[in-house]
PQR file with spaces between the fields and no chain letter, atoms N, CA, C, O and H, PARSE charges and radii, in Angstrom:
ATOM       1  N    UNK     1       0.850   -1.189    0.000 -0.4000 1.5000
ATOM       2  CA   UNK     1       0.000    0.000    0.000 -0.0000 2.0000
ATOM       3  C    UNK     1       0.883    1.236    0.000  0.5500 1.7000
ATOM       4  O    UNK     1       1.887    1.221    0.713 -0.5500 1.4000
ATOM       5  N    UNK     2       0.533    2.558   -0.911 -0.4000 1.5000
ATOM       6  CA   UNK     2       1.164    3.357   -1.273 -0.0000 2.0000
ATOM       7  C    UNK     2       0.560    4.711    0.138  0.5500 1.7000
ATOM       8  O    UNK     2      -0.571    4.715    0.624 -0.5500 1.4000
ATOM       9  H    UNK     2      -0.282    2.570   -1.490  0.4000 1.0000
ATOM      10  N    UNK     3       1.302    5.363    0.377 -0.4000 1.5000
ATOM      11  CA   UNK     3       0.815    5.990    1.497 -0.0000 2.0000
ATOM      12  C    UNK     3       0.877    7.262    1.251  0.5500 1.7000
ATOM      13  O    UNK     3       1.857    7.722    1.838 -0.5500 1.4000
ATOM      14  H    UNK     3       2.221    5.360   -0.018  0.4000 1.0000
ATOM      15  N    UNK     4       0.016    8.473    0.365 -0.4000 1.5000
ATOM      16  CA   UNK     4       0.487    9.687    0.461 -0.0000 2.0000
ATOM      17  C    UNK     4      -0.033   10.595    1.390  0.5500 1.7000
ATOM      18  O    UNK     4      -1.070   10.520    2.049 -0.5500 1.4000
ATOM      19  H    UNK     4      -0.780    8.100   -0.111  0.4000 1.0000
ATOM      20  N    UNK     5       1.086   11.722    1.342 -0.4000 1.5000
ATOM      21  CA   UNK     5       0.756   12.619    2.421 -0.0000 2.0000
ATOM      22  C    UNK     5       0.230   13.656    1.610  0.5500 1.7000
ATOM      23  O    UNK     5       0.295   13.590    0.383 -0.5500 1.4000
ATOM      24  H    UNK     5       1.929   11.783    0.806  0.4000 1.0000
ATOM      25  N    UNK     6      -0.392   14.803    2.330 -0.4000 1.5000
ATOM      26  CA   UNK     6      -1.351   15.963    1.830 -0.0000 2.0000
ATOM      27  C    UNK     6      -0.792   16.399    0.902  0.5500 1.7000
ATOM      28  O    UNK     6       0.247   17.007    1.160 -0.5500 1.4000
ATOM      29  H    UNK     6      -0.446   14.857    3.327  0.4000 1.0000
ATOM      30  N    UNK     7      -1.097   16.321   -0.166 -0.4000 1.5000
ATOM      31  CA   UNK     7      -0.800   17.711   -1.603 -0.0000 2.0000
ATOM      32  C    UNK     7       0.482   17.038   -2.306  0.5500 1.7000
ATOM      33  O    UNK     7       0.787   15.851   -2.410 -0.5500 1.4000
ATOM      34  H    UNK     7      -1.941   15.827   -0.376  0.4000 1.0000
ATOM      35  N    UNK     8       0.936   17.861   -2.621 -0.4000 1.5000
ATOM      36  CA   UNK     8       1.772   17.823   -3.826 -0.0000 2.0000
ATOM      37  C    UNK     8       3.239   17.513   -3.010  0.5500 1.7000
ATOM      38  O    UNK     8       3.457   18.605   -2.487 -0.5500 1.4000
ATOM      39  H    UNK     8       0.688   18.826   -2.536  0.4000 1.0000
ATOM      40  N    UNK     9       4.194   16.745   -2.679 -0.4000 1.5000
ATOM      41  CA   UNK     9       5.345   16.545   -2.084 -0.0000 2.0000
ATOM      42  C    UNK     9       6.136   15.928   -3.501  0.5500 1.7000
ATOM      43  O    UNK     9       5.437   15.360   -4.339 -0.5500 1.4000
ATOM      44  H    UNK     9       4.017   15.858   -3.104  0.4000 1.0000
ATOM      45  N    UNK    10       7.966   16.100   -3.777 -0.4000 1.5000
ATOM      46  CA   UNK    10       8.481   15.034   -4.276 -0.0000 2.0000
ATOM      47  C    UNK    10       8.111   13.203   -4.142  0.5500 1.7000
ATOM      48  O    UNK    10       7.975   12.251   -4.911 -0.5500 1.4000
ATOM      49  H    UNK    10       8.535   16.562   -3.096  0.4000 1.0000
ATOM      50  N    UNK    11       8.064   13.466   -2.686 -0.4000 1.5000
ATOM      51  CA   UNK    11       7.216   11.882   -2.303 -0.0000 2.0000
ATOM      52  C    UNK    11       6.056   11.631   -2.766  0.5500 1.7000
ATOM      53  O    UNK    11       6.196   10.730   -3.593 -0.5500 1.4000
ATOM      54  H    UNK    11       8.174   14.239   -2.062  0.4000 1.0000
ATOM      55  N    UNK    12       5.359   11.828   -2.715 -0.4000 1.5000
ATOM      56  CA   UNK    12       3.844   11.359   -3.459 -0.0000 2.0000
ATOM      57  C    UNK    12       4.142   11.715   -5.075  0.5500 1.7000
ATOM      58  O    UNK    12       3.147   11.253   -5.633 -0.5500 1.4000
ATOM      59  H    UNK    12       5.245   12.560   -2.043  0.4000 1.0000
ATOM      60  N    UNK    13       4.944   12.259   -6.039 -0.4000 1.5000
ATOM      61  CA   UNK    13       4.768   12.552   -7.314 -0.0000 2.0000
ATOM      62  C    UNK    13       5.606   11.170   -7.459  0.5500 1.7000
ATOM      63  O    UNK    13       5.255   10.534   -8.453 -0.5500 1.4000
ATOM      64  H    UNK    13       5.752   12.635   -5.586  0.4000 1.0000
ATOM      65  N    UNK    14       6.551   10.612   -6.758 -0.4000 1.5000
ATOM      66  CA   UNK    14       7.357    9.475   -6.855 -0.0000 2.0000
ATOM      67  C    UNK    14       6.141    7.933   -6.520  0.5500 1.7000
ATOM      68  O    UNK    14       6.259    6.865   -7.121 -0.5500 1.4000
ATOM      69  H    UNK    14       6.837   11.129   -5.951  0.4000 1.0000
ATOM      70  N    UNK    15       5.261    8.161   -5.650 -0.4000 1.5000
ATOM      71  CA   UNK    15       4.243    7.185   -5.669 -0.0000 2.0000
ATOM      72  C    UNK    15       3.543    7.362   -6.439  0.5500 1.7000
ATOM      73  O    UNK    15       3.025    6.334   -6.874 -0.5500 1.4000
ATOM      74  H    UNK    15       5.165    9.029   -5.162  0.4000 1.0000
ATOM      75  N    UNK    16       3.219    8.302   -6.893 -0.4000 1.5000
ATOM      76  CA   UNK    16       2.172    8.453   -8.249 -0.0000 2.0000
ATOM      77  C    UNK    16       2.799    7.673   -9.550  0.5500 1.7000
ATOM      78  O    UNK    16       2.122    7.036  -10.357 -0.5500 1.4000
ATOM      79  H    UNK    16       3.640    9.138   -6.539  0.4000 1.0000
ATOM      80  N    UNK    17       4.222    7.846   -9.597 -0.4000 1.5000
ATOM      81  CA   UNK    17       4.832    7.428  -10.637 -0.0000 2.0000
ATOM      82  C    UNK    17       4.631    5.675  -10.355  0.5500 1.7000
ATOM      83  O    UNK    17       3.967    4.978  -11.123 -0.5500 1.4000
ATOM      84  H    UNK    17       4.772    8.363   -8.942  0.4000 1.0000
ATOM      85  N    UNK    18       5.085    5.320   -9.555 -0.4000 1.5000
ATOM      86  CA   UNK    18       4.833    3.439   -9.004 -0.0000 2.0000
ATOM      87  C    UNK    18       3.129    3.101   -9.064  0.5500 1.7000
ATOM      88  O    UNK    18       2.878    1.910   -9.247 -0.5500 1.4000
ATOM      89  H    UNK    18       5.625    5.886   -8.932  0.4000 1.0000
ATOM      90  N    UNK    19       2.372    3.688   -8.978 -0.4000 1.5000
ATOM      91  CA   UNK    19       1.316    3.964   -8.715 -0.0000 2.0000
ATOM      92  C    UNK    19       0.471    3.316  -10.275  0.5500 1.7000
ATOM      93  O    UNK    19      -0.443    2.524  -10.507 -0.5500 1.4000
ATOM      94  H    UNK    19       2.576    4.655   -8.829  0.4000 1.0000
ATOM      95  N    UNK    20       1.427    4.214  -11.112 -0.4000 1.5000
ATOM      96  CA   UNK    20       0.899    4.533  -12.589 -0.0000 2.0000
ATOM      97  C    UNK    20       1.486    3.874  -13.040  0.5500 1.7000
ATOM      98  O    UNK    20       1.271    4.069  -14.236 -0.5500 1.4000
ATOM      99  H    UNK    20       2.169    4.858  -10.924  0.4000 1.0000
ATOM     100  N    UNK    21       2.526    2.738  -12.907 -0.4000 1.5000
ATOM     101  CA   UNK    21       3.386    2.170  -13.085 -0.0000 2.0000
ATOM     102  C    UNK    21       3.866    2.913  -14.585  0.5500 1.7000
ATOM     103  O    UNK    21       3.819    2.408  -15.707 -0.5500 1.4000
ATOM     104  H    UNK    21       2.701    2.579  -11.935  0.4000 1.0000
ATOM     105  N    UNK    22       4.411    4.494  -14.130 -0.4000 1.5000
ATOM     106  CA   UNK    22       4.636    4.983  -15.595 -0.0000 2.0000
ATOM     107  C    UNK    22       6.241    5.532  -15.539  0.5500 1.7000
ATOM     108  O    UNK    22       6.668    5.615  -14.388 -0.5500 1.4000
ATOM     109  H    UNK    22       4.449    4.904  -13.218  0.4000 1.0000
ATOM     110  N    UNK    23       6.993    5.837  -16.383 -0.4000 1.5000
ATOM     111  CA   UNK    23       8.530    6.418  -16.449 -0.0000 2.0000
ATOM     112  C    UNK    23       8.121    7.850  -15.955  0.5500 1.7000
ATOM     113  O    UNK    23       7.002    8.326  -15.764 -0.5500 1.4000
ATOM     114  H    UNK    23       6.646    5.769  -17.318  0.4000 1.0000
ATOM     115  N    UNK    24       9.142    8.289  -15.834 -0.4000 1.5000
ATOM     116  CA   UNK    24       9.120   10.178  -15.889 -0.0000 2.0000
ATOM     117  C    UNK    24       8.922   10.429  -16.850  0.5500 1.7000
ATOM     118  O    UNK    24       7.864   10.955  -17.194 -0.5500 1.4000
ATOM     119  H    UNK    24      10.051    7.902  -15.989  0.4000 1.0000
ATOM     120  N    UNK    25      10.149   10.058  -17.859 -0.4000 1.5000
ATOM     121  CA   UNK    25       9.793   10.704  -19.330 -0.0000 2.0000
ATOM     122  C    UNK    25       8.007   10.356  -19.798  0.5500 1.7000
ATOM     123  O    UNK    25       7.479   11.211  -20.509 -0.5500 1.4000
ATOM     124  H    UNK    25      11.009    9.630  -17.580  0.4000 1.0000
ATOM     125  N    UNK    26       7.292    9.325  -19.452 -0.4000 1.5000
ATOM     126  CA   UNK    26       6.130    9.124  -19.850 -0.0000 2.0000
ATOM     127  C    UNK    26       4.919   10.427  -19.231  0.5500 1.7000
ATOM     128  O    UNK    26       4.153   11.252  -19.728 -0.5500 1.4000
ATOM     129  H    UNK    26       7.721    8.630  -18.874  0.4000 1.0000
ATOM     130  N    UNK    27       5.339    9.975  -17.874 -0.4000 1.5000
ATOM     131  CA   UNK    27       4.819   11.712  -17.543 -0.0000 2.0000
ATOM     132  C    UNK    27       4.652   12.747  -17.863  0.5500 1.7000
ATOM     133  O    UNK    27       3.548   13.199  -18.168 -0.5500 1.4000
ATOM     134  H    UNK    27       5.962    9.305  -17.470  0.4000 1.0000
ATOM     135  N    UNK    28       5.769   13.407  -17.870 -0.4000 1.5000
ATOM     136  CA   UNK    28       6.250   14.634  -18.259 -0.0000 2.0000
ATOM     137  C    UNK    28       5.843   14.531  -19.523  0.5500 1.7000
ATOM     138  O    UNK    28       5.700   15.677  -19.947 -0.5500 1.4000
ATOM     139  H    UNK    28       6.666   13.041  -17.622  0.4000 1.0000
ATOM     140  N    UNK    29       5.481   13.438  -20.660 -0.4000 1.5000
ATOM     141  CA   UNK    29       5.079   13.669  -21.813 -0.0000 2.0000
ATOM     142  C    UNK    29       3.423   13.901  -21.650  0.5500 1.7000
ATOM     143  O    UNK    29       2.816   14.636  -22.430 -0.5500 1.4000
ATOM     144  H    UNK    29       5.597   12.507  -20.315  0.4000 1.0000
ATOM     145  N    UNK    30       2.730   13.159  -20.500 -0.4000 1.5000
ATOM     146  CA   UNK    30       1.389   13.498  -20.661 -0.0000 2.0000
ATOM     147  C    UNK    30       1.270   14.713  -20.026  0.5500 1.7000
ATOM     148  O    UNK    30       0.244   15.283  -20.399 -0.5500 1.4000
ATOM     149  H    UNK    30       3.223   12.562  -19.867  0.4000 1.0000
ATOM     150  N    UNK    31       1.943   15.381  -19.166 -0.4000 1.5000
ATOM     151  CA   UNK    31       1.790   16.828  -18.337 -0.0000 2.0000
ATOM     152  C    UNK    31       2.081   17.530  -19.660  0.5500 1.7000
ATOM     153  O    UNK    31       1.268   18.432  -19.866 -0.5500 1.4000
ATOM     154  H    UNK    31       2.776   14.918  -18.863  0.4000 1.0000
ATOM     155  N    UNK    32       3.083   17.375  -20.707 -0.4000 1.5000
ATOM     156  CA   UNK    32       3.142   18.536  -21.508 -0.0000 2.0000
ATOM     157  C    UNK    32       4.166   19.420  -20.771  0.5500 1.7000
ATOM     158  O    UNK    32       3.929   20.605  -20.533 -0.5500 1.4000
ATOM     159  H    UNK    32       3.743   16.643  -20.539  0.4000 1.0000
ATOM     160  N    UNK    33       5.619   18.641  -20.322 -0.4000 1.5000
ATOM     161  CA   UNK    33       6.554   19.411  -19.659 -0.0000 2.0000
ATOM     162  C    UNK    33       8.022   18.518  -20.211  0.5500 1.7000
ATOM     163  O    UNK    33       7.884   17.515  -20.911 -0.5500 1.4000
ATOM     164  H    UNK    33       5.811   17.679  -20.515  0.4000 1.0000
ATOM     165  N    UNK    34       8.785   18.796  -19.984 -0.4000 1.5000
ATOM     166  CA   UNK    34      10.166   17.927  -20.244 -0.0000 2.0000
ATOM     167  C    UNK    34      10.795   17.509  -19.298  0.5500 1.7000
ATOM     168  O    UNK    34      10.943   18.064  -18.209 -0.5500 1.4000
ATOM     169  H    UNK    34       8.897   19.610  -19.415  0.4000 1.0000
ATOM     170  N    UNK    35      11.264   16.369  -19.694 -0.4000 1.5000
ATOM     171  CA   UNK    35      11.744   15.618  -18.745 -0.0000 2.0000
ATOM     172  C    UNK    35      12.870   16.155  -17.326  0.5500 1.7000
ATOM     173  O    UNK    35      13.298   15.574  -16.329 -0.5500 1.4000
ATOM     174  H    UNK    35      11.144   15.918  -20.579  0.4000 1.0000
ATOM     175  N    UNK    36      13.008   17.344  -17.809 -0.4000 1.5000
ATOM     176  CA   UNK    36      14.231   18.284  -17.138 -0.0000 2.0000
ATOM     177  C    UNK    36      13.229   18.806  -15.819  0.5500 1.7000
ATOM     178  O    UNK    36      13.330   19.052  -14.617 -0.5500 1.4000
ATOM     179  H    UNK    36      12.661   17.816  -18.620  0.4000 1.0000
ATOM     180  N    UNK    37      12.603   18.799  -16.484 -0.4000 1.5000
ATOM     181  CA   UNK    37      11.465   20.054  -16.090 -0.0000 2.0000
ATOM     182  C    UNK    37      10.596   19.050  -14.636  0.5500 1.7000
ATOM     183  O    UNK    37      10.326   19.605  -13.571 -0.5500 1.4000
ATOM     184  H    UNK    37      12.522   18.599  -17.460  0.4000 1.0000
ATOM     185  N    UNK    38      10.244   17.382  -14.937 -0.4000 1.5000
ATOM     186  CA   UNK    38       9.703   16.671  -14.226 -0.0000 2.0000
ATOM     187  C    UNK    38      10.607   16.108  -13.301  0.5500 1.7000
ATOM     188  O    UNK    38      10.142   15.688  -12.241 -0.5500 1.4000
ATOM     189  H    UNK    38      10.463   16.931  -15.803  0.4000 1.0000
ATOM     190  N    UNK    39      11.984   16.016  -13.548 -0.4000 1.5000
ATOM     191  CA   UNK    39      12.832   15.883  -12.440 -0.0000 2.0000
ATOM     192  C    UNK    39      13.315   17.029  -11.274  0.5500 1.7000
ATOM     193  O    UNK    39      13.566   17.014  -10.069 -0.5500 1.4000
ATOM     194  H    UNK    39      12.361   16.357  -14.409  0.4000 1.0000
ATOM     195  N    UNK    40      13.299   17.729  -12.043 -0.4000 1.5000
ATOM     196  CA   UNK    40      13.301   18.880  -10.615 -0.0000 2.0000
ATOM     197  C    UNK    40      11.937   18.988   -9.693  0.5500 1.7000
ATOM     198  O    UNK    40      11.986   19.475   -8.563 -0.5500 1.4000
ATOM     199  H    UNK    40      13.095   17.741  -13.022  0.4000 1.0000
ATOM     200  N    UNK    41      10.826   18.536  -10.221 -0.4000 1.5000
ATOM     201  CA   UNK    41       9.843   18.427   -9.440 -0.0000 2.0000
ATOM     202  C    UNK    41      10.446   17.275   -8.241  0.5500 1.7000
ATOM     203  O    UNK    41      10.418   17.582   -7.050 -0.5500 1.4000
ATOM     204  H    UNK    41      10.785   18.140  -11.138  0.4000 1.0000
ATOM     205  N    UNK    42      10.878   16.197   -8.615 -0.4000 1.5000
ATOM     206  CA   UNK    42      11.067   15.387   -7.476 -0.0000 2.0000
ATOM     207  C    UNK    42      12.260   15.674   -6.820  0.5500 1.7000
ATOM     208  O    UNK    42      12.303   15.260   -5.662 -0.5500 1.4000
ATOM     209  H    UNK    42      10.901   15.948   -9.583  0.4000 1.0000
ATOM     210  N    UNK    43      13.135   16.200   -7.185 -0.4000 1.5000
ATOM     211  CA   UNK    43      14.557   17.027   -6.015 -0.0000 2.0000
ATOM     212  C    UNK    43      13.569   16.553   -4.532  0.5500 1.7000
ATOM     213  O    UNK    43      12.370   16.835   -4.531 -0.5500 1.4000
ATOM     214  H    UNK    43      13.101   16.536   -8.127  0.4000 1.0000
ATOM     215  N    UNK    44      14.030   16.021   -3.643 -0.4000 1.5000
ATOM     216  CA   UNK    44      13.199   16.349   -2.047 -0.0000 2.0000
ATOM     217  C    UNK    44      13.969   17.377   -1.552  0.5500 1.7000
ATOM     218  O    UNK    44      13.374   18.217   -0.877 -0.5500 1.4000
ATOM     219  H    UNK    44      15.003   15.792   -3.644  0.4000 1.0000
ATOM     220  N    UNK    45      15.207   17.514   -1.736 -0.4000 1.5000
ATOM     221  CA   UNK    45      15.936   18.674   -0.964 -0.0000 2.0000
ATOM     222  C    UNK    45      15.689   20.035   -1.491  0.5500 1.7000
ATOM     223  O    UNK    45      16.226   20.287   -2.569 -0.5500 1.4000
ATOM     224  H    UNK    45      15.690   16.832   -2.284  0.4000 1.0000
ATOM     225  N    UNK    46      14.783   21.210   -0.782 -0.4000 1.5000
ATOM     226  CA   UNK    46      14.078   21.931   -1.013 -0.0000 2.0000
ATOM     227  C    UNK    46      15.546   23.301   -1.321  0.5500 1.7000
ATOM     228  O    UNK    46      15.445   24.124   -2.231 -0.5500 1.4000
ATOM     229  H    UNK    46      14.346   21.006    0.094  0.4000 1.0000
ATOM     230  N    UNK    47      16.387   23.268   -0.667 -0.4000 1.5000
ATOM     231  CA   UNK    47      17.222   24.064   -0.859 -0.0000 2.0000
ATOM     232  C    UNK    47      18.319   23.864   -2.176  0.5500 1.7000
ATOM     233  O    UNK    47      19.049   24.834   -2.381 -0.5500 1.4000
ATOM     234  H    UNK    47      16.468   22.599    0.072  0.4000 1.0000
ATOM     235  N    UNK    48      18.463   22.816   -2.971 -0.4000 1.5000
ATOM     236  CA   UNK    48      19.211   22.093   -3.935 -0.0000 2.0000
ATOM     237  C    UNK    48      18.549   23.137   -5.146  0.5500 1.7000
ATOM     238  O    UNK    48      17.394   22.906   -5.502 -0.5500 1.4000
ATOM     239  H    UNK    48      17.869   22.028   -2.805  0.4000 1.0000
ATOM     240  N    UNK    49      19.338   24.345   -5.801 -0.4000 1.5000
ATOM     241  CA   UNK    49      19.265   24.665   -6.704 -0.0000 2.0000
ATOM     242  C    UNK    49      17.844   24.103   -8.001  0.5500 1.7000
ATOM     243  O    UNK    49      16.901   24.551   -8.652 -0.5500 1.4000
ATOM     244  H    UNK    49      20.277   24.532   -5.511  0.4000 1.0000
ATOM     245  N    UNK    50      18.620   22.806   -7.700 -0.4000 1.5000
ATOM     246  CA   UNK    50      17.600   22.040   -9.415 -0.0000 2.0000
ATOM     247  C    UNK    50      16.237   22.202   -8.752  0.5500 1.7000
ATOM     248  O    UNK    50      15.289   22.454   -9.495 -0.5500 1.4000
ATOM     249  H    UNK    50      19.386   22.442   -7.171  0.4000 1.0000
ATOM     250  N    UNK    51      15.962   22.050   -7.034 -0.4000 1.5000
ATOM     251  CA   UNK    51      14.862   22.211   -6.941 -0.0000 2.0000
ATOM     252  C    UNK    51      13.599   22.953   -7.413  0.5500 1.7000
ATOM     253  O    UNK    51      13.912   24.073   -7.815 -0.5500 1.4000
ATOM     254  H    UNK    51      16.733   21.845   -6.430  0.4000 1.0000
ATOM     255  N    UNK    52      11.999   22.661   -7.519 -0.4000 1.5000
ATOM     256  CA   UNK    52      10.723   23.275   -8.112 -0.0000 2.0000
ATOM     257  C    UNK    52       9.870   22.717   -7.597  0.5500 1.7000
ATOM     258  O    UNK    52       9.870   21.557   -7.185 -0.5500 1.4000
ATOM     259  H    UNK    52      11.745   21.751   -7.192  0.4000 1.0000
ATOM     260  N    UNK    53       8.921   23.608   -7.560 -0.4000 1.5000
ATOM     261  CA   UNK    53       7.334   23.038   -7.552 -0.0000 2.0000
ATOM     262  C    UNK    53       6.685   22.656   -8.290  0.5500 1.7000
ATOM     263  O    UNK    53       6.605   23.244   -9.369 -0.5500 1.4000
ATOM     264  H    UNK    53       8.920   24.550   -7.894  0.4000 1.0000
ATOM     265  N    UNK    54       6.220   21.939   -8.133 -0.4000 1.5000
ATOM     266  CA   UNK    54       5.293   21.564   -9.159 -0.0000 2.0000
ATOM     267  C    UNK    54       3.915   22.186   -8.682  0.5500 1.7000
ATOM     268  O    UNK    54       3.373   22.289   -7.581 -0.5500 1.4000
ATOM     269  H    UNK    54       6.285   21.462   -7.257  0.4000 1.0000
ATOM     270  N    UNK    55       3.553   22.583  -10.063 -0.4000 1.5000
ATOM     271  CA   UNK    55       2.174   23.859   -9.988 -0.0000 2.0000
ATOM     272  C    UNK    55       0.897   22.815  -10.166  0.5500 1.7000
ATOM     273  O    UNK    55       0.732   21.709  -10.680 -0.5500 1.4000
ATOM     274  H    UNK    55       3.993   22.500  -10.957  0.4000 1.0000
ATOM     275  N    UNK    56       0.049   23.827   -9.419 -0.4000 1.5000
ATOM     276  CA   UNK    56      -1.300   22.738   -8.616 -0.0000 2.0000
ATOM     277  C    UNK    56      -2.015   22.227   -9.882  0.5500 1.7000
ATOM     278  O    UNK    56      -2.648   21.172   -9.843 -0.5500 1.4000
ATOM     279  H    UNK    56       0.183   24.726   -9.001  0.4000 1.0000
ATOM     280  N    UNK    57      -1.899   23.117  -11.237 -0.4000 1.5000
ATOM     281  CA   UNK    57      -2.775   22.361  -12.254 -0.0000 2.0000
ATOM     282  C    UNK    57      -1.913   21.130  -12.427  0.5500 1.7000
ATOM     283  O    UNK    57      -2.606   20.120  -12.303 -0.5500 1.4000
ATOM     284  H    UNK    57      -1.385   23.974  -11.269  0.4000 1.0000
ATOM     285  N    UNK    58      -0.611   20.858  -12.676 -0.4000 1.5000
ATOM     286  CA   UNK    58      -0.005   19.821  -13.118 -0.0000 2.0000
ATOM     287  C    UNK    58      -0.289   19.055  -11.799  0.5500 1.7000
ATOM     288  O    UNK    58      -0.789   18.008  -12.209 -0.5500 1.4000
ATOM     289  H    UNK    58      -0.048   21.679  -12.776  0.4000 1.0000
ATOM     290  N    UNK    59      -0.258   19.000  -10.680 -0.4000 1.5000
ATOM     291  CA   UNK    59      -0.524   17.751   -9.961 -0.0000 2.0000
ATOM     292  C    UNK    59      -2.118   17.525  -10.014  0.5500 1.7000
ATOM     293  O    UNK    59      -2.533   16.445  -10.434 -0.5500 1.4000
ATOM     294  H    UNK    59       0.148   19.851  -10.346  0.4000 1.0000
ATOM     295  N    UNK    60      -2.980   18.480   -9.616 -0.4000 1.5000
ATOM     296  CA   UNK    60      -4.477   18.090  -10.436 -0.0000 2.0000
ATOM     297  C    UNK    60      -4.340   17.001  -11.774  0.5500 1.7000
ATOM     298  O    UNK    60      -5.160   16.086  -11.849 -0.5500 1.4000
ATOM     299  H    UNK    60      -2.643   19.357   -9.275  0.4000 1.0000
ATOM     300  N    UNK    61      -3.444   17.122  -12.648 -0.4000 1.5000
ATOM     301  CA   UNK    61      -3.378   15.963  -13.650 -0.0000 2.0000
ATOM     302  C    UNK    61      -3.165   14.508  -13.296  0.5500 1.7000
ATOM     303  O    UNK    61      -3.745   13.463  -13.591 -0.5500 1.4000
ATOM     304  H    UNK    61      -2.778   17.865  -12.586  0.4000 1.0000
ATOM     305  N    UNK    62      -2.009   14.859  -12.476 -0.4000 1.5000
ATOM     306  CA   UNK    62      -1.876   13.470  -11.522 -0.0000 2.0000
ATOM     307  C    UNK    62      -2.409   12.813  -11.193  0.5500 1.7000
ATOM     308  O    UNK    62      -2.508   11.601  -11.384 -0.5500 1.4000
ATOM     309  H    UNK    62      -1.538   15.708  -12.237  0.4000 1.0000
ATOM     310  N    UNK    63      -3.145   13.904  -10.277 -0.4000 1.5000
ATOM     311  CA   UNK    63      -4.829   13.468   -9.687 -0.0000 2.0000
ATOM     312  C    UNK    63      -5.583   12.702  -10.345  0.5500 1.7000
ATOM     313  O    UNK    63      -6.127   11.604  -10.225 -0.5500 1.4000
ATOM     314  H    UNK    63      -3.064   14.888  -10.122  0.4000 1.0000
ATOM     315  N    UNK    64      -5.512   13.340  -10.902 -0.4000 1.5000
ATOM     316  CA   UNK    64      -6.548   12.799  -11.972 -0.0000 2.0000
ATOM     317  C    UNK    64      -6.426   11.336  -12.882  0.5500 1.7000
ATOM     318  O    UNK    64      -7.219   10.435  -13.157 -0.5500 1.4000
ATOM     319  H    UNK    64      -5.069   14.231  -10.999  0.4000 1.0000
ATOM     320  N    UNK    65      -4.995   11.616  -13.186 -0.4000 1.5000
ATOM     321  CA   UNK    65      -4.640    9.967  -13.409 -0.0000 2.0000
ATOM     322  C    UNK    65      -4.718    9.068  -12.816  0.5500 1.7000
ATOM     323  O    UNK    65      -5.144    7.980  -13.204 -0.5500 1.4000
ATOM     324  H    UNK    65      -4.352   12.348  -12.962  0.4000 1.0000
ATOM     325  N    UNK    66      -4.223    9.412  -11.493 -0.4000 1.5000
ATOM     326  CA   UNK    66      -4.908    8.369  -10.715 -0.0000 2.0000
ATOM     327  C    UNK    66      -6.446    7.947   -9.918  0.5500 1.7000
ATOM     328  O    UNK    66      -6.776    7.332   -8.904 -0.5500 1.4000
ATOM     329  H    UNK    66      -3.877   10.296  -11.178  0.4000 1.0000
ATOM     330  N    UNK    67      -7.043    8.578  -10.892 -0.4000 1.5000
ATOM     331  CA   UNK    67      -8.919    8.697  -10.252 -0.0000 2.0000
ATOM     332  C    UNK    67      -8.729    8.787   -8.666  0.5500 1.7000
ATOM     333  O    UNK    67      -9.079    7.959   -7.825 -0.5500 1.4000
ATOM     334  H    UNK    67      -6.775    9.077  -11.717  0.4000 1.0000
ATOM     335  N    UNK    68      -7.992   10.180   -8.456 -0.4000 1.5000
ATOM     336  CA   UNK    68      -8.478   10.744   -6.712 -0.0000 2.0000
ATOM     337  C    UNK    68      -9.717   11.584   -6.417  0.5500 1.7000
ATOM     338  O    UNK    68     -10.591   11.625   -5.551 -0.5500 1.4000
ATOM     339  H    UNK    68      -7.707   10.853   -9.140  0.4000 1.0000
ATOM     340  N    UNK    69      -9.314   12.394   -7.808 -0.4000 1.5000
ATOM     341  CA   UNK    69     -10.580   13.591   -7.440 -0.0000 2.0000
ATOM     342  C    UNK    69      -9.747   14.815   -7.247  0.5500 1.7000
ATOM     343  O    UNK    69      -8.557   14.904   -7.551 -0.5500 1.4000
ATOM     344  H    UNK    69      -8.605   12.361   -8.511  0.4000 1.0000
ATOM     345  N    UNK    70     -10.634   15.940   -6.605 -0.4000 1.5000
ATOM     346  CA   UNK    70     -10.078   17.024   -6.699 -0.0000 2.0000
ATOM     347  C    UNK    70      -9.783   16.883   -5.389  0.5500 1.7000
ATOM     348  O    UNK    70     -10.286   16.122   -4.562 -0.5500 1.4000
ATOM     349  H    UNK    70     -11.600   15.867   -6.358  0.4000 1.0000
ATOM     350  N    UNK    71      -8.172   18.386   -5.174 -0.4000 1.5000
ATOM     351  CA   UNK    71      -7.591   18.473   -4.385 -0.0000 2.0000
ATOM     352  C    UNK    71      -8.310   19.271   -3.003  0.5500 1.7000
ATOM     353  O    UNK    71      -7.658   19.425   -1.971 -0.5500 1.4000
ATOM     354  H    UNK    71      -7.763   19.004   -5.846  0.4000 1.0000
């Protein structure tokens, strides 16, 4: 059992990925972002340069891939 915590974390975009049993690059191709772009979303170390957020419409997609519902 996959266990996420509230909202949008590197951790839960990494269970979403096991989840979806999908690649990054597969992702980032259905978000409509690059692969550069979907790895800095998962950085966990918030101070690490490469670090980003990932913006609430793109995890709403997530969401959505994985039939959660809205946030």
């Amino acid at each position: 059992m996959l266990n996420f915590e509230v909202g949008y974390t590197p951790t839960n975009l990494r269970l979403a990925l096991a989840r979806l049993s999908m690649t990054q690059s597969a992702l980032a191709h259905l978000l409509g972002v690059s692969d550069r772009t979907l790895r800095q979303w998962l950085v966990e170390d918030l101070e690490v340069i490469g670090h980003r957020d990932m913006p609430l419409k793109q995890w709403r997609k997530v969401l959505e891939l994985l039939e959660v519902g809205e946030v």
